[in-house]
C-alpha positions in Angstrom: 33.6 110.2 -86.8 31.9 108.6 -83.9 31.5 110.9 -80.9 31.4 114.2 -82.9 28.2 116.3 -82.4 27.0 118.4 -85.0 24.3 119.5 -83.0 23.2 123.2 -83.2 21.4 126.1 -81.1 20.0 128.5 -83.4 19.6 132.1 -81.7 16.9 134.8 -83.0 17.3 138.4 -82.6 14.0 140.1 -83.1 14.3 143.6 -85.0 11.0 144.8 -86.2 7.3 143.4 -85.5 4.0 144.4 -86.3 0.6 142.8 -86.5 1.3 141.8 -90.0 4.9 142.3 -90.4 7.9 141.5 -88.7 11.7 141.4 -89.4 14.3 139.2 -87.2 17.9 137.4 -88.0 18.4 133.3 -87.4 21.9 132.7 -86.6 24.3 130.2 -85.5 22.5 127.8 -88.1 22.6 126.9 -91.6 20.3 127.2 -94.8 18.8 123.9 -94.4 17.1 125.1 -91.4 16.6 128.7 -92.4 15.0 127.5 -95.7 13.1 124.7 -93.6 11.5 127.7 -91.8 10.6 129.5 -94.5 9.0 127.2 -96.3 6.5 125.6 -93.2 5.8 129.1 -92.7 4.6 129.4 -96.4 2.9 126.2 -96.2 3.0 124.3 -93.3 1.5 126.6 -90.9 -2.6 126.1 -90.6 -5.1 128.1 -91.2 -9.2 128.3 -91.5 -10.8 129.2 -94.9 -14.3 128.6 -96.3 -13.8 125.9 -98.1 -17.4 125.0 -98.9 -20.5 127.3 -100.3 -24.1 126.4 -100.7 -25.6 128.9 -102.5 -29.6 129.4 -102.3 -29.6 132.6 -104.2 -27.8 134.7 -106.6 -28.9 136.8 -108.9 -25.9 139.1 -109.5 -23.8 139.0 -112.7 -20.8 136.5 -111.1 -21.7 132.9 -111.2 -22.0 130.9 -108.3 -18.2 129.2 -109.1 -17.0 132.8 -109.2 -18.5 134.2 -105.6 -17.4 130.5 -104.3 -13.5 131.1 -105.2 -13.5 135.1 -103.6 -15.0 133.6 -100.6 -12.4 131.1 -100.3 -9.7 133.5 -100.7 -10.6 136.3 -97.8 -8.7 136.0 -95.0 -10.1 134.6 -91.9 -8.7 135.3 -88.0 -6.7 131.6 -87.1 -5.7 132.1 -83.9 -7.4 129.3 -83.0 -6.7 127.0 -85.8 -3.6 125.3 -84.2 -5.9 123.4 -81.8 -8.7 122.7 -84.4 -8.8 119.2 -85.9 -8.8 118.5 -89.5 -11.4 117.8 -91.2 -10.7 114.6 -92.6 -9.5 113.6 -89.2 -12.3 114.4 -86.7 -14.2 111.5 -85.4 -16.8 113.6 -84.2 -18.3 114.5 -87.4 -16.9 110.9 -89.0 -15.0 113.2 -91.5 -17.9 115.2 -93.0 -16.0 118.6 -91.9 -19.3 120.2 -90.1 -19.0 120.6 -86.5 -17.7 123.2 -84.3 -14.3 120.7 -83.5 -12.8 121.4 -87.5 -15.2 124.0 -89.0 -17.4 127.7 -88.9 -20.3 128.3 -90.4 -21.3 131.4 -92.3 -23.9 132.9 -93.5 -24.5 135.7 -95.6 -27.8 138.0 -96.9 -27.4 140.7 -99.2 -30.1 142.6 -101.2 -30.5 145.6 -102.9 -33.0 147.8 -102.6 -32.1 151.1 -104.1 -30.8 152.6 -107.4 -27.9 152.9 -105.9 -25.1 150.2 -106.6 -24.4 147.7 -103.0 -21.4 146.5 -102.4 -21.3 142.9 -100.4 -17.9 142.6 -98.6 -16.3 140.3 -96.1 -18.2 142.4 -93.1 -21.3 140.5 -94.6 -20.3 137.6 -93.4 -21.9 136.5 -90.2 -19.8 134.1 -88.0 -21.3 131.2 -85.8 -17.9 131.8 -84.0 -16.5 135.2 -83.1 -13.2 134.2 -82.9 -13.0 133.0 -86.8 -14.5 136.0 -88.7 -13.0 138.0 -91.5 -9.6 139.3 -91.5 -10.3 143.2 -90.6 -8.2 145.9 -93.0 -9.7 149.3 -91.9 -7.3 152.0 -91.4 -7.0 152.3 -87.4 -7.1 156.4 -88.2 -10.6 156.7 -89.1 -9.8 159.1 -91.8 -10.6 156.6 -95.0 -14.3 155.3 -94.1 -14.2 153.6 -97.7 -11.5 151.3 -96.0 -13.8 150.0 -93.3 -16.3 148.0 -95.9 -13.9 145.3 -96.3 -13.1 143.0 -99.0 -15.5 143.7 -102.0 -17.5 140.2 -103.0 -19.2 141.4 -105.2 -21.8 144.3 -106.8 -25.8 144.3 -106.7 -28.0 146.8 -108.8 -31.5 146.9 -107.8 -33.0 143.7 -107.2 -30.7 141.6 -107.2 -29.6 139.3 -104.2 -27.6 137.4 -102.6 -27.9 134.4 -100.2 -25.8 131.9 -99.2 -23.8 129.3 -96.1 -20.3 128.4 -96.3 -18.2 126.5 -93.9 -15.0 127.3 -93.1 -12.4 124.4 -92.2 -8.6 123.7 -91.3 -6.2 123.4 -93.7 -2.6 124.5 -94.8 -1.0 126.0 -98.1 0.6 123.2 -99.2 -3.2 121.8 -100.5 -4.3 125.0 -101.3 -3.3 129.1 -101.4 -6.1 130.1 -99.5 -4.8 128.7 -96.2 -1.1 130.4 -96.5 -1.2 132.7 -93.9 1.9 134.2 -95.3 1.9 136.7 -98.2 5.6 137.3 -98.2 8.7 134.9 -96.8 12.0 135.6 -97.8 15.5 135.3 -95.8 19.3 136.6 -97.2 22.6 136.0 -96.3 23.4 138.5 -93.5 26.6 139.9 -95.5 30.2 141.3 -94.5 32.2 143.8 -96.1 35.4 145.0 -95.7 36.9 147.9 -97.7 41.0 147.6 -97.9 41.6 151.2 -96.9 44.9 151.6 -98.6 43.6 151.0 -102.0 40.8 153.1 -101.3 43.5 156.4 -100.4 44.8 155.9 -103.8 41.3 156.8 -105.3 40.6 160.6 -106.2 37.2 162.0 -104.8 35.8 162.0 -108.5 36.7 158.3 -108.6 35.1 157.2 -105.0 32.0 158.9 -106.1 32.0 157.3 -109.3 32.5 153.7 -107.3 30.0 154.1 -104.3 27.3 155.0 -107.2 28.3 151.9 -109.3 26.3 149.9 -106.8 22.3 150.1 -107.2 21.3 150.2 -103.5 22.6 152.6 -101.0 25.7 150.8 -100.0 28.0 152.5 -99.6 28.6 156.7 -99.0 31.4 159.1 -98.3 32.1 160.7 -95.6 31.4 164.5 -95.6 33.8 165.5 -93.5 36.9 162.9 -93.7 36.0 162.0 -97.5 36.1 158.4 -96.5 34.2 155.7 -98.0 32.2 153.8 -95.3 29.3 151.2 -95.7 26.5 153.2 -94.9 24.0 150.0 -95.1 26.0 146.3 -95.7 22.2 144.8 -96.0 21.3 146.7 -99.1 24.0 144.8 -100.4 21.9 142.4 -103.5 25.0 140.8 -104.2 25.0 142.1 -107.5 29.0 142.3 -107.4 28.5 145.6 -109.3 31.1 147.6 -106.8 33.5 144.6 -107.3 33.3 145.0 -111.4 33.7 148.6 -111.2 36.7 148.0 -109.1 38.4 145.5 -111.5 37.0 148.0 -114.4 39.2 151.1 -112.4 42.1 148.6 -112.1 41.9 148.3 -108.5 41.0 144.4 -108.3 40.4 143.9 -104.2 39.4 147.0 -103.1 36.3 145.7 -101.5 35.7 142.0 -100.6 32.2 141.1 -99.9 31.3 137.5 -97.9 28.3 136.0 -97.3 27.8 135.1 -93.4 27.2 130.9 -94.0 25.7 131.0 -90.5 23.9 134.1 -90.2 20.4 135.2 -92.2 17.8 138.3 -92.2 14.5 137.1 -92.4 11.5 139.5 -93.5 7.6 138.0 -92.8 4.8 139.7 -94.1 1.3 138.1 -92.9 -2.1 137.8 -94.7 -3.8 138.8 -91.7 -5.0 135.8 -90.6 -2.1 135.3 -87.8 0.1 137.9 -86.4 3.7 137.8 -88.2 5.1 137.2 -84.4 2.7 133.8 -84.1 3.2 132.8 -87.7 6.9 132.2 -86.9 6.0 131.0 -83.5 3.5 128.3 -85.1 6.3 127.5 -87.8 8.9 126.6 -85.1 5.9 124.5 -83.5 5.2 123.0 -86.8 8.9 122.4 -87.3 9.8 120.7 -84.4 6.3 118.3 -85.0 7.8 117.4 -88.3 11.3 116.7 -86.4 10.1 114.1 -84.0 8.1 112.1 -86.5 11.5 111.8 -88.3 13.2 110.5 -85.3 10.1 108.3 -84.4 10.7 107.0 -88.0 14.3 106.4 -87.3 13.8 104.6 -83.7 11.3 102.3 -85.2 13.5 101.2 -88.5 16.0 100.8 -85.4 13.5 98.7 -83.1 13.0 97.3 -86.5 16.2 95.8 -87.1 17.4 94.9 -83.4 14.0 92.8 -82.7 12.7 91.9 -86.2 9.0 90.6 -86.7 8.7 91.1 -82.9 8.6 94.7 -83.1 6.7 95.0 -86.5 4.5 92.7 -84.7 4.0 95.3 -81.3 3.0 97.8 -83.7 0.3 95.9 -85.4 2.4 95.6 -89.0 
């Protein structure tokens, strides 16, 4: 119908957040955009990995392929990697993907010298950039110092050594794993329940215990002192419909209905490391609305297209 705007305004409501975690709700959208979200987040949202190795020496028992793919796969801070360029699209280095506008260098020298076993980790690896350097997963308490070697490479008995450079460059998940910066993304329905109270009266106490433990998460409970059932937490709800089959089973069809809200989602991020949770959704939005605007570009120029015909293919250089 001409005139008619489906146009939205999502709102976010921010509940928990931590460096690598964070918990919010979308709402007053649908799951187009919700799932849209997640999935730039998972692989839209750029990060820096090492992406090559040149090894000089190794003499430990992993091959060089081996020590090449743990490399890759350590987490590297990114907080920068929004304004790098990629490395296939920086004229400064005609696309050869070493120099300080789309890539790190690193370098690493590890050799034993003792009988006793050494144990090359990500804190080995020395930065030409201090803002890009391994992702950093000691315990903040001090009281574990084993946690404060970082991510094991690999083991050397006497003799044995390591040496090698690697460069670290831009990318995203979608080409590979290593640049996800997101180790968990998942949203749910926000869900509503409502418990028909006069169906619920007829139910003996033996019988509203044995429905509020039908369902496998902590749902529902009953009130100590008025013996009522009440939903102690709706988004434990897995939408199992559990409670509902045990209702029908007790012959009491409709004594809880249970709705998904259309509009409404919980969203829990969990980050690798190499960008706070908080800026990984931040960047996703970023990335989002990039992708957006190409779309309508798209759709302005198939307009200009058809209104001015060769001419306009012509302005563009087609």
């Amino acid at each position: 119908m001409e005139g008619v705007s489906y146009q939205r305004f999502p709102k976010i409501k921010i509940r928990e957040v931590k460096d690598d975690y964070a918990k919010f709700e979308l709402r007053e959208t649908d799951a187009s955009m919700a799932n849209a979200l997640r999935r730039v987040m998972i692989a839209e949202v750029p990060t820096v990995a090492i992406d090559l190795v040149e090894i000089e020496v190794n003499s430990s028992v992993l091959n060089d392929e081996f020590i090449a793919h743990r490399l890759g796969l350590i987490p590297l801070t990114s907080e920068r990697a929004m304004s790098m360029r990629f490395s296939r699209d920086c004229d400064a280095c005609d696309g050869d993907g070493q120099c300080e506008f789309c890539s790190v260098e690193f370098h690493l020298r590890a050799k034993c010298m003792t009988d006793e076993t050494l144990d090359v980790t990500s804190k080995d690896l020395i930065s030409s950039d201090h803002t890009v350097v391994p992702v950093d997963f000691s315990d903040s308490s001090g009281y574990d110092s084993a946690d404060k070697k970082g991510i094991i490479i690999v083991k050397l008995r006497r003799g044995q050594e390591l040496r090698l450079r690697a460069i670290a460059r831009k990318g995203i998940g979608k080409d590979h794993a290593k640049w996800s910066p997101a180790a968990t993304v998942t949203f749910m329905y926000e869900p509503e329940i409502h418990i028909n109270e006069d169906l619920m009266e007829s139910l003996t106490l033996e019988e509203k215990t044995s429905w509020v433990e039908s369902s496998p998460t902590k749902v529902f409970d009953i009130d100590a002192s008025s013996q009522q059932v009440v939903v102690a937490d709706a988004e434990a709800y897995t939408y199992d419909d559990e409670v509902l089959k045990k209702a029908e089973a007790m012959g009491k069809p409709g004594l809880v209905e249970i709705y998904a809200k259309e509009d409404s989602f919980i969203f829990t991020v969990e980050s690798t490391g190499a960008v706070k949770a908080s800026q990984l959704v931040l960047n996703a939005i970023d990335v989002l609305k990039q992708k957006l605007d190409a779309v309508r570009l798209s759709e302005d120029t198939v307009e200009a297209d058809d209104q001015f015909g060769e001419l306009g293919a012509h302005m563009r250089g087609g």
